[in-house]
C-alpha positions as CSV (number, residue, x, y, z in Angstrom):
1,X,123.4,119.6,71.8
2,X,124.1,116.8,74.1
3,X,126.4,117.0,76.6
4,X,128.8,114.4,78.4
5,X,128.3,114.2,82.3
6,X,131.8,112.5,83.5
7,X,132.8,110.8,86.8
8,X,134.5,114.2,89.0
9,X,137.1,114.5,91.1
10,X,136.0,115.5,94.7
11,X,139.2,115.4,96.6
12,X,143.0,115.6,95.7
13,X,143.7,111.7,96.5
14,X,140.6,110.8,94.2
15,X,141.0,108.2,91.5
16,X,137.9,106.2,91.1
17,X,134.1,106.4,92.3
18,X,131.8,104.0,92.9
19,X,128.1,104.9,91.6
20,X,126.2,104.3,95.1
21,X,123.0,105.3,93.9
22,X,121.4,107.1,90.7
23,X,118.3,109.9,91.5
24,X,117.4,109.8,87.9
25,X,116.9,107.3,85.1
26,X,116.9,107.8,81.2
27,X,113.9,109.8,80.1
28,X,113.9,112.2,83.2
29,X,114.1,115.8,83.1
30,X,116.9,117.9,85.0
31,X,117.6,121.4,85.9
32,X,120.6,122.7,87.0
33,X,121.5,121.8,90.6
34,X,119.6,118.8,90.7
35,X,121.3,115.5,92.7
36,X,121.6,113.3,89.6
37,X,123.7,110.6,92.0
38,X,125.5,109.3,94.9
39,X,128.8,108.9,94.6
40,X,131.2,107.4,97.0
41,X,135.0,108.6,97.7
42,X,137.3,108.8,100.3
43,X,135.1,107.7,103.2
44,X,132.2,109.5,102.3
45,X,129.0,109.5,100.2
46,X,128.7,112.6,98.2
47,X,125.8,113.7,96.2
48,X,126.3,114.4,92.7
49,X,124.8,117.9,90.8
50,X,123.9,118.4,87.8
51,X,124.8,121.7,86.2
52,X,123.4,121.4,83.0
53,X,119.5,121.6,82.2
54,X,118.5,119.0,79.6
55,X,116.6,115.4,79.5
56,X,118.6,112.3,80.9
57,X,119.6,110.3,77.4
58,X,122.5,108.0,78.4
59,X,123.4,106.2,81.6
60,X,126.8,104.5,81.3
61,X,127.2,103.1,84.9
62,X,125.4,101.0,87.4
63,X,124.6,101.3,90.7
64,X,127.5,100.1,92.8
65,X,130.4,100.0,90.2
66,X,133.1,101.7,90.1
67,X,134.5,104.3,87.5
68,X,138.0,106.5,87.0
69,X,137.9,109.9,87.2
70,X,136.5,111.6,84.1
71,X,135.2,108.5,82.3
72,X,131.6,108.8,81.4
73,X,128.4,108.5,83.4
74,X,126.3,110.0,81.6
75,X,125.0,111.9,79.0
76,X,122.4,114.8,78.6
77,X,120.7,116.9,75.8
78,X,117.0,116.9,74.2
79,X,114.5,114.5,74.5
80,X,114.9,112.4,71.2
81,X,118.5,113.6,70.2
82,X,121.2,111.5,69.1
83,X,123.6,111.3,71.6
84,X,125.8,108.5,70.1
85,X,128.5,110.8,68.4
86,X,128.9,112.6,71.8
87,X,129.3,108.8,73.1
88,X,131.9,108.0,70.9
89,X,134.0,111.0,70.9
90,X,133.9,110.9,74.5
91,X,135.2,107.0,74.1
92,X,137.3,107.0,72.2
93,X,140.2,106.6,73.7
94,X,139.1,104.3,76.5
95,X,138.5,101.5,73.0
96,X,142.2,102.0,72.5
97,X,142.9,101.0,76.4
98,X,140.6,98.1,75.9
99,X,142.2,96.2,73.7
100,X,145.7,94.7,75.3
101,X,143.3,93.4,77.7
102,X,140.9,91.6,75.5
103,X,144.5,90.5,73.7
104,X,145.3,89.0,77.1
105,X,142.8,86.7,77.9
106,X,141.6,84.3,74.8
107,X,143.2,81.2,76.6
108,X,141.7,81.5,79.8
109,X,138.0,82.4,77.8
110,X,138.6,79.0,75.6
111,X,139.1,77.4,78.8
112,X,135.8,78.0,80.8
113,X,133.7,78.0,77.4
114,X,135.1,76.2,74.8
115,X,132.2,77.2,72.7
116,X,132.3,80.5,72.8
117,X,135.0,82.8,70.1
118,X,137.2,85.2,71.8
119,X,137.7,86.6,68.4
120,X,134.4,87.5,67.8
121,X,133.4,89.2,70.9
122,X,136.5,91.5,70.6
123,X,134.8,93.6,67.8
124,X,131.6,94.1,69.7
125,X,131.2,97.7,71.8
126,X,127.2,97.5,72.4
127,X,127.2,95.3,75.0
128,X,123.7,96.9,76.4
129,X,121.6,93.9,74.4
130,X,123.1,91.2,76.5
131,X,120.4,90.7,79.2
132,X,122.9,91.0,82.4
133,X,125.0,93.1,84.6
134,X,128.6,93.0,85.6
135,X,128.8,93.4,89.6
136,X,132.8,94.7,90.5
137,X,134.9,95.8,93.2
138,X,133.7,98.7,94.7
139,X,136.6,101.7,95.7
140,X,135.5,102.0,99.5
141,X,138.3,103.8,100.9
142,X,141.1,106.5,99.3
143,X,143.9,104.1,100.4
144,X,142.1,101.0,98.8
145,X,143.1,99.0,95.9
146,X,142.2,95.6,96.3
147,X,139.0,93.9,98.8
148,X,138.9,90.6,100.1
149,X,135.7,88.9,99.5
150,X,134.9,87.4,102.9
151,X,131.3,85.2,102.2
152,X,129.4,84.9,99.5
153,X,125.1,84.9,100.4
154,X,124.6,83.2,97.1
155,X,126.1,80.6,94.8
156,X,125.8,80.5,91.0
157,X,122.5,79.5,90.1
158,X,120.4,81.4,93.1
159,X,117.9,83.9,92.1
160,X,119.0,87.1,93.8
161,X,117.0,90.6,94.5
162,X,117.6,94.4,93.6
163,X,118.2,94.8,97.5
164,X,119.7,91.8,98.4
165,X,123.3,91.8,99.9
166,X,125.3,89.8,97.8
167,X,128.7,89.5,99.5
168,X,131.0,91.0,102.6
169,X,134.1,92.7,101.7
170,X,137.0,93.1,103.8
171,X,138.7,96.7,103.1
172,X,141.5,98.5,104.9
173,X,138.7,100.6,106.8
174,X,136.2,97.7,107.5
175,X,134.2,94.8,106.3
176,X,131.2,96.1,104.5
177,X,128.6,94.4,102.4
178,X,128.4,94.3,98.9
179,X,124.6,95.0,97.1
180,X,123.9,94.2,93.8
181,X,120.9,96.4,92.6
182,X,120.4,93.8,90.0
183,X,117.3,91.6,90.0
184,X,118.0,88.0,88.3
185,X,120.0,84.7,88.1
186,X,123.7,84.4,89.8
187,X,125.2,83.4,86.3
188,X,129.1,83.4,87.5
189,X,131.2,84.5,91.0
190,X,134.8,85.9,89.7
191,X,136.0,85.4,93.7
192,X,136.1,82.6,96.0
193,X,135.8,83.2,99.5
194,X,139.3,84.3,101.4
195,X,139.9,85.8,97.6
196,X,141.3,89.4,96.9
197,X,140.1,91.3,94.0
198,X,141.5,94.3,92.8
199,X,139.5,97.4,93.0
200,X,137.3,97.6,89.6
201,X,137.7,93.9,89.0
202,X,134.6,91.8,88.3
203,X,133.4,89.5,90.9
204,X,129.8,88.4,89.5
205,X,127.7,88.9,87.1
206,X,123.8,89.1,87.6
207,X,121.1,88.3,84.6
208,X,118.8,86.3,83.0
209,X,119.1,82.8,83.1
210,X,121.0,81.1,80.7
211,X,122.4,83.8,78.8
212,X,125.8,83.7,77.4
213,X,128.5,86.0,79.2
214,X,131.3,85.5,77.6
215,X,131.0,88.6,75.6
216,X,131.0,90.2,79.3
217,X,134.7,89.2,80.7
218,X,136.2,89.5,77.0
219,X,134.8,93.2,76.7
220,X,135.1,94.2,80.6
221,X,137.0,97.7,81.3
222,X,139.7,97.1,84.3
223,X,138.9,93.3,84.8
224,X,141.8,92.0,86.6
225,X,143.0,88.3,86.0
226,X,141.1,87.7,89.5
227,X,137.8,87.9,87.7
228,X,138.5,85.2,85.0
229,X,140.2,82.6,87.2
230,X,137.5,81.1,88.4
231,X,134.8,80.0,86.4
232,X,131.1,79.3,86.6
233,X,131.5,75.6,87.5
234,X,134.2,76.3,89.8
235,X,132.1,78.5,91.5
236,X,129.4,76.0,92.0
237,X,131.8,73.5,93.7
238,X,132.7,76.4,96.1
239,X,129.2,76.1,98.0
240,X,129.8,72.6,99.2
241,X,133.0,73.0,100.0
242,X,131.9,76.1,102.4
243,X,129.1,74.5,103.6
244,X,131.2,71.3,104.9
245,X,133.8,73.6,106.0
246,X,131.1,75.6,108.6
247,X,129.3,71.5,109.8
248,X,131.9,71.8,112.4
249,X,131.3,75.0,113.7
250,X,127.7,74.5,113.6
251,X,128.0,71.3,115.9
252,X,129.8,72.9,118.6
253,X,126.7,75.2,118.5
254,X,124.0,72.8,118.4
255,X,123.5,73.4,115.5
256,X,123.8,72.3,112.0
257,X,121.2,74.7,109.7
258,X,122.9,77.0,107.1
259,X,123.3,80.3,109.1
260,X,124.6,82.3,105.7
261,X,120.4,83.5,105.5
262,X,120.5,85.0,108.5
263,X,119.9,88.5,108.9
264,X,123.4,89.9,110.8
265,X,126.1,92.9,110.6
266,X,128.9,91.7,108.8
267,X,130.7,92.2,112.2
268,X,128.6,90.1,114.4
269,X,128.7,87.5,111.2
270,X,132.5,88.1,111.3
271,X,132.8,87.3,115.3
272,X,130.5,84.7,115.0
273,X,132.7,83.0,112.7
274,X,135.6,83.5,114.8
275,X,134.3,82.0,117.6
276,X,132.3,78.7,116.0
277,X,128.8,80.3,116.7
278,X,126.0,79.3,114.4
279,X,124.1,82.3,113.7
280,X,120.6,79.9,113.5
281,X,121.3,79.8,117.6
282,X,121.3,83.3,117.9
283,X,118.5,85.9,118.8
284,X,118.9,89.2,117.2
285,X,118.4,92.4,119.3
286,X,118.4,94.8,116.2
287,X,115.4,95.7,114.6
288,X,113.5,92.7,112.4
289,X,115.6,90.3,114.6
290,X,118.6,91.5,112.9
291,X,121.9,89.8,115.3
292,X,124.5,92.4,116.6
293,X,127.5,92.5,117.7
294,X,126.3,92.5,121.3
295,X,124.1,89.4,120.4
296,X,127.0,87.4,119.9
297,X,129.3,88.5,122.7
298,X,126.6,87.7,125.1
299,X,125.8,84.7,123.8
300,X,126.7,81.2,125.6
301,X,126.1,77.7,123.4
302,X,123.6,75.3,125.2
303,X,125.9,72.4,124.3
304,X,128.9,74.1,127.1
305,X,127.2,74.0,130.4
306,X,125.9,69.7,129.3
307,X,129.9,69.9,129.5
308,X,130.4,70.7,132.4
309,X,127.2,69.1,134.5
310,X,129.4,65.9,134.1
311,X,131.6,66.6,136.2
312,X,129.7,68.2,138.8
313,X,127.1,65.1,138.8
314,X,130.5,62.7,139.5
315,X,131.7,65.2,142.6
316,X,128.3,65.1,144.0
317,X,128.2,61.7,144.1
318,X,131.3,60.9,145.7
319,X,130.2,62.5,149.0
320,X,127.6,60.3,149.0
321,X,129.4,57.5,148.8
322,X,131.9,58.0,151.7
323,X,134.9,57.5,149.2
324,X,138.0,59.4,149.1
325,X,138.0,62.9,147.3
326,X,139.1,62.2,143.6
327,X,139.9,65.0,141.2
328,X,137.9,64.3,138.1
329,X,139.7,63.7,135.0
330,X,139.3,66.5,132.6
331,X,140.9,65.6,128.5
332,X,141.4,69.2,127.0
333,X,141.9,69.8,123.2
334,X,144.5,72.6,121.7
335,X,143.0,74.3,119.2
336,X,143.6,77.3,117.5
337,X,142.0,79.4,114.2
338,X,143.6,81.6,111.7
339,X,142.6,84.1,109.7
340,X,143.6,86.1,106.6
341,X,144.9,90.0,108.1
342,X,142.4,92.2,106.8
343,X,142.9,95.5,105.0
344,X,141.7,97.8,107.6
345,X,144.5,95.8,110.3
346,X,147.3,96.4,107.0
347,X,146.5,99.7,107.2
348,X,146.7,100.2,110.7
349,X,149.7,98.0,111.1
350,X,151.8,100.9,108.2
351,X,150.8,103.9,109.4
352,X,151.8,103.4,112.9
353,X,154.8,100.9,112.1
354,X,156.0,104.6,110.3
355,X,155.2,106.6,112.9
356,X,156.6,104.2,115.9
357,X,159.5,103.3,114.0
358,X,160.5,106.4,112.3
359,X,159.8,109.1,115.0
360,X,161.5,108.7,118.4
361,X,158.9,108.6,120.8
362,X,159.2,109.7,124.4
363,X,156.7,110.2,127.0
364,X,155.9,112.5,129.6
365,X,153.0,111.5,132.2
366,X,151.4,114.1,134.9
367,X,149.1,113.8,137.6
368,X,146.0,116.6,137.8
369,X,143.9,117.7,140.9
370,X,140.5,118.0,138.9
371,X,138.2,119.1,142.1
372,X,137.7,122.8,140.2
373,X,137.2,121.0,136.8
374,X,134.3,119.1,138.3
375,X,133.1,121.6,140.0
376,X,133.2,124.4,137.7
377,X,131.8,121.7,134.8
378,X,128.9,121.2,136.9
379,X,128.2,124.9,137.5
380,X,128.2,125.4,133.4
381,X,126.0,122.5,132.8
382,X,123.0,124.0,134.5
383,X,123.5,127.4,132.6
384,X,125.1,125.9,129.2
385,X,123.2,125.5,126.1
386,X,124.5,121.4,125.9
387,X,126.6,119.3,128.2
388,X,129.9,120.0,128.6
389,X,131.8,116.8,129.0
390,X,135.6,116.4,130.9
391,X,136.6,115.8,127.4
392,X,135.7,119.1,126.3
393,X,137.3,120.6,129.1
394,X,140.7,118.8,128.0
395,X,140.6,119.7,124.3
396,X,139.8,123.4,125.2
397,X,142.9,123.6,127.8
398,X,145.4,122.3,125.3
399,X,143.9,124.4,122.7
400,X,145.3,127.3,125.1
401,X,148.3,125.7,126.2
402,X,149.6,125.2,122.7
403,X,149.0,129.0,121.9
404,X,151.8,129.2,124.7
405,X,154.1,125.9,123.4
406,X,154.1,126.6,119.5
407,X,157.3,123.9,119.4
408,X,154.5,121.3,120.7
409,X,151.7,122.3,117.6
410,X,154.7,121.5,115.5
411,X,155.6,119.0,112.1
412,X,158.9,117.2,111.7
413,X,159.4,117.3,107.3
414,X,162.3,116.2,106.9
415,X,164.7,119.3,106.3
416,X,162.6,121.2,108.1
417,X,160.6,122.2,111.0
418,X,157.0,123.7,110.5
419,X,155.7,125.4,113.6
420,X,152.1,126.3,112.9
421,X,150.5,129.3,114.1
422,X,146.5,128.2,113.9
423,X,145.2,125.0,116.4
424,X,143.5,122.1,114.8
425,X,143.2,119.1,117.3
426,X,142.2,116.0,116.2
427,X,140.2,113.6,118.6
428,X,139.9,109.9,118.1
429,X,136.5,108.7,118.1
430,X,136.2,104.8,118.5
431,X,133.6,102.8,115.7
432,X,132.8,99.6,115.8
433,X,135.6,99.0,112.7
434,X,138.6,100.9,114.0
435,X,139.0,104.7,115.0
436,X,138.4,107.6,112.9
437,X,140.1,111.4,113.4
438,X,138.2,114.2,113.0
439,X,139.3,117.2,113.5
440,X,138.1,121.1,115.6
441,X,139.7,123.4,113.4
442,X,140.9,127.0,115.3
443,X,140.0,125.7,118.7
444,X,142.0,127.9,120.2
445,X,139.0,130.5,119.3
446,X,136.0,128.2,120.2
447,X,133.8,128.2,123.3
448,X,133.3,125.4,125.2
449,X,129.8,125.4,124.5
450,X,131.0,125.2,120.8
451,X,133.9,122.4,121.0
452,X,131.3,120.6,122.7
453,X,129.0,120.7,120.2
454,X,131.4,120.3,117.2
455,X,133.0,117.3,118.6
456,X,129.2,115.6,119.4
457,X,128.7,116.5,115.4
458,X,131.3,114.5,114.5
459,X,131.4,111.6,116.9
460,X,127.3,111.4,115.3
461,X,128.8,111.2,111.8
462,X,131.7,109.0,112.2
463,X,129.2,106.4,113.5
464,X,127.0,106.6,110.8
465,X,129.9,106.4,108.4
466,X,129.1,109.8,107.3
467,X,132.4,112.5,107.8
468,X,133.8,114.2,104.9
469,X,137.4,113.8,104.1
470,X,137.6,117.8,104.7
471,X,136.7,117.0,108.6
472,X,139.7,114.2,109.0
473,X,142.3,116.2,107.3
474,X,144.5,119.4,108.7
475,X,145.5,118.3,112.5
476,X,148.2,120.3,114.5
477,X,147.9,118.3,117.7
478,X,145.4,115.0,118.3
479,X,143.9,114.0,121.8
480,X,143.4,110.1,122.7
481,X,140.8,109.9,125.6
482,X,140.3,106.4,127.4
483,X,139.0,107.7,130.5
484,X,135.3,106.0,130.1
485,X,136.8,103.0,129.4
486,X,138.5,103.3,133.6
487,X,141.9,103.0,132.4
488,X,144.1,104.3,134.7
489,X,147.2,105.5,132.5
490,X,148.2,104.5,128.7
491,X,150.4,105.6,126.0
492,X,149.4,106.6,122.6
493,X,151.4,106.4,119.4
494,X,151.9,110.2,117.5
495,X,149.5,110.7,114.7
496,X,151.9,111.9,112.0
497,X,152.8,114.4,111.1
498,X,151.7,115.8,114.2
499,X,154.6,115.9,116.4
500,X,152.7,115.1,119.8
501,X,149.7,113.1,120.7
502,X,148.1,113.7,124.2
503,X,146.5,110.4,126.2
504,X,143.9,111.1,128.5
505,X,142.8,108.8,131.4
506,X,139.9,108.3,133.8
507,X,139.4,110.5,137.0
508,X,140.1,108.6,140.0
509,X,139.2,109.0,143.1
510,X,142.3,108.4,145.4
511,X,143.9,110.2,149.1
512,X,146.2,113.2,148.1
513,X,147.6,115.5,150.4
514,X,146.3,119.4,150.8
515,X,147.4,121.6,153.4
516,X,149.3,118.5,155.4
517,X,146.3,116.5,155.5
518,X,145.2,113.9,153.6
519,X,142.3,114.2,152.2
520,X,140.0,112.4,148.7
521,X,140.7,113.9,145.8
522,X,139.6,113.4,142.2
523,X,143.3,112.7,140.1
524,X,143.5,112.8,136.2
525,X,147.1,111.2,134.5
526,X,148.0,112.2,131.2
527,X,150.7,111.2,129.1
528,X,152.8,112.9,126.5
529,X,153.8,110.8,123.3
530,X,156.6,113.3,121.5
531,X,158.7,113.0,118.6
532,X,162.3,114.0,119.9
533,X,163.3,115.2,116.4
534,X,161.1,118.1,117.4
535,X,160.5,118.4,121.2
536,X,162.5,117.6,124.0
537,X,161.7,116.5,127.3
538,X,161.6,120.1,129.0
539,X,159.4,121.8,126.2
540,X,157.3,118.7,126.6
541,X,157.3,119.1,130.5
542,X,156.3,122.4,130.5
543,X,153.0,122.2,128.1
544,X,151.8,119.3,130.8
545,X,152.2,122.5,133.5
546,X,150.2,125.0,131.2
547,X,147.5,121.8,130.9
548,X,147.9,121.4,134.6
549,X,147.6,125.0,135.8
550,X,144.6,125.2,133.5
551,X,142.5,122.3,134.2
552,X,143.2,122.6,138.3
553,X,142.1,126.4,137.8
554,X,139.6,126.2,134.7
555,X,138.4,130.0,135.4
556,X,142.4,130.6,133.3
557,X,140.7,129.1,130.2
558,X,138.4,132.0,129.5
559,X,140.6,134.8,129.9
């Protein structure tokens, strides 16, 4: 008997998931515990089981769409066995959800095709004949619910590949692109550039040229208005608009080629734009020429330094000359750019507007004599297993410290206090799209030689985009560390609910005083961020002297 495979929920915030990639395709054979698909949810990429044995008959959603929790995917069974009363059953009610929004939009459809009858495509459920492929708004993030498309690397006409990247999107985690994995004509773009969408909405449609896809947007499950706004001719007017729009920036390059081919992160692209660089001027570092963020911010225009030799020609002269020293005139131009907040910086801007604005936040900053540290750090290095870094040695002393200061390893709830009794410290780790949390779970327990290796683990994975919501989530305490950046002292906003957040500066090397003398020394300053409705200034006072009495005598830690 066939059986329904449905879209599950892999964590508690879960609503939708976006069908990254499919391991099978209709006709295949699969045993239980077989990776039928990638799915991506809450900042991760999961793979997908099967736990059913049977032949693949049904496949109900493409690569890169999006689907609620517990619609259909796909279905399974014998090879050769009718699957369509399984189908139905299991759709049934998702045709009784379809219709007030095929009720909705018959004026908007008569608009854009005056041809085509609304009425008539209402009835139709196969859709599977039609000879093209609705691309939509990918859920990238748990908190998303709407991207902004930021360019568009084709226009309505263009023949596009399986592979090719069709679009960046803007999300509230970072801008990302968009890939098709549909092989045809651009027949329609939903989303002009600086657009929103809403998750799930349709943004283009890939397929054979010239078919008719009206049938598509009538018939399309969780199509916001977005998608049907702007038609297929509108969309073609949008590509010389953009492309007059970027002849300015080009020129102050040098330049005046379409960059939008170029092969570039959709950050360097992104800073590039920002700063009126033509991408064509550009030489990529990456591999296959591919341009970089670093690319860009070492990159100088040729047309800037023919600027300035004018002047430098005219006070050469004058010397020459024997005439009176005269200040060259220099004509400047105010200028300015704006751009559209993105949804990563919204996010950014709530969460700590809550925290800064909601908990009362005072600090409490210590100096610390780290001679031992560095010494005692460089003794374990030649013996331990992996190098130990002065960040480890941090996160292990607090680890101990707050076994000593449960008020510190507390949460503020409201009408209550929680103190917890295990250590999880979260330690910001710095991407190139914003700053991700992950999180050493009983490190009170650990080893050095095991935080160490934990927290290399998940700096690796939070690079490559690849942490599981499960390694983000549970934090008691979280540790900001800006010393390799050479900052001298900083404060760092709390990371509710946590009710303290510990910022760690560089080592300096500075005089102190020892036995009357003066003598170098090696200082670290820390800083304290505490939420008064839980810890006062003492109790925050006296952690930093556990932390200091550790770190200036790291032998204490392993007792």
């Amino acid at each position: 008997m066939a059986e329904v495979v449905k879209m599950p929920k892999m964590s508690d915030t879960m609503t939708e998931g976006v069908l990254a990639k499919w391991h099978k395709k209709v006709g295949d054979k699969v045993k239980s515990g077989d990776v039928l698909a990638e799915i991506e949810t809450d900042k991760a990429t999961m793979d997908f089981e099967s736990y059913q044995d049977g032949t693949v008959l049904y496949i109900g959603v493409e690569e890169g769409n999006a689907v609620p929790v517990d619609a259909v995917i796909a279905i399974l069974g014998k090879e050769g066995e009718d699957y369509k009363a399984a189908l139905e059953g299991a759709a049934a009610p998702a045709k009784t959800e379809e219709k007030p929004v095929a009720e909705e939009k018959p004026a908007p459809a008569e608009d854009k095709k005056p041809a085509a009858a609304p009425a008539a495509a209402k009835p139709k459920v196969d859709l599977s004949s039609i000879p093209a492929a609705v691309i939509r708004m990918p859920l990238l993030s748990d908190t998303m619910t709407e991207g902004t498309i930021e360019k568009w690397y084709f226009k309505v006409g263009d023949k596009v590949k399986s592979d090719d990247a069709l679009a960046d999107v803007a999300t509230d985690k970072a801008t990302m692109e968009v890939v098709g994995y549909e092989e045809g004509t651009l027949l329609y773009i939903g989303v002009k550039e600086g657009e929103a969408a809403q998750v799930n909405g349709i943004i283009a449609i890939v397929g054979k040229e010239g078919t008719d896809i009206q049938p598509l947007l009538d018939n399309a499950d969780g199509a916001d208005g977005t998608a049907e706004e702007t038609p297929a001719a509108e969309a073609k007017e949008t590509a010389p608009a953009a492309t007059s729009d970027a002849a300015p920036t080009a020129v102050a390059t040098g330049s005046t080629e379409d960059d939008s081919r170029v092969k570039a992160s959709p950050l360097a692209r992104k800073i590039a734009k920002d700063k009126g660089i033509n991408l064509n001027d550009v030489k990529g570092s990456a591999d296959g020429g591919r341009i970089i963020k670093k690319d860009i911010e070492s990159f100088t225009p040729s047309a800037k330094p023919a600027e300035t030799a004018k002047p430098q020609e005219g006070t050469a002269a004058a010397p020459a000359e024997k005439a009176p020293v005269v200040l060259p005139t220099y004509t400047g131009e105010e200028k300015f750019t704006e751009r559209n907040v993105t949804q990563m910086r919204k996010a950014i801007s709530r969460r700590l507007s809550e925290s800064l604005f909601t908990a009362p936040h005072f600090y409490v900053t210590m100096s610390i004599d780290m001679d031992q540290a560095i010494a005692a750090r460089n003794k374990m290095n030649e013996v331990a297993p992996v190098k130990i870094s002065f960040n480890d040695f941090v996160l292990k002393a607090c680890a101990v410290a707050l076994k000593q200061h449960p008020a510190i390893n507390s949460s503020f709830l409201g009408d209550k206090i929680r103190t917890n009794e295990h250590v999880h410290i979260g330690v910001a780790v710095a991407v190139d799209e914003g700053l991700l949390v992950p999180v050493i779970k009983f490190a009170d327990g650990k080893s050095l030689s095991h935080i160490s290796t934990e927290v290399k683990e998940f700096a690796g994975k939070a690079k490559a985009k690849k942490l599981q919501p499960a390694e983000m989530e549970g934090s008691t305490f979280t540790i900001s560390n800006l010393g390799m950046f050479g900052v001298d002292e900083f404060t760092a906003i709390i990371n509710t609910p946590n009710a303290c957040i510990l910022a760690v500066s560089g080592i300096a090397q500075v005089p102190v005083v020892k036995n009357g003398a003066v003598v170098p020394g090696n200082v670290m300053k820390v800083t304290l961020s505490c939420d008064h409705r839980v810890v006062d200034g003492a109790t925050g006072a006296a952690f930093l002297q556990t932390l200091k009495s550790l770190l200036e005598e790291p032998v204490r830690m392993m007792i």
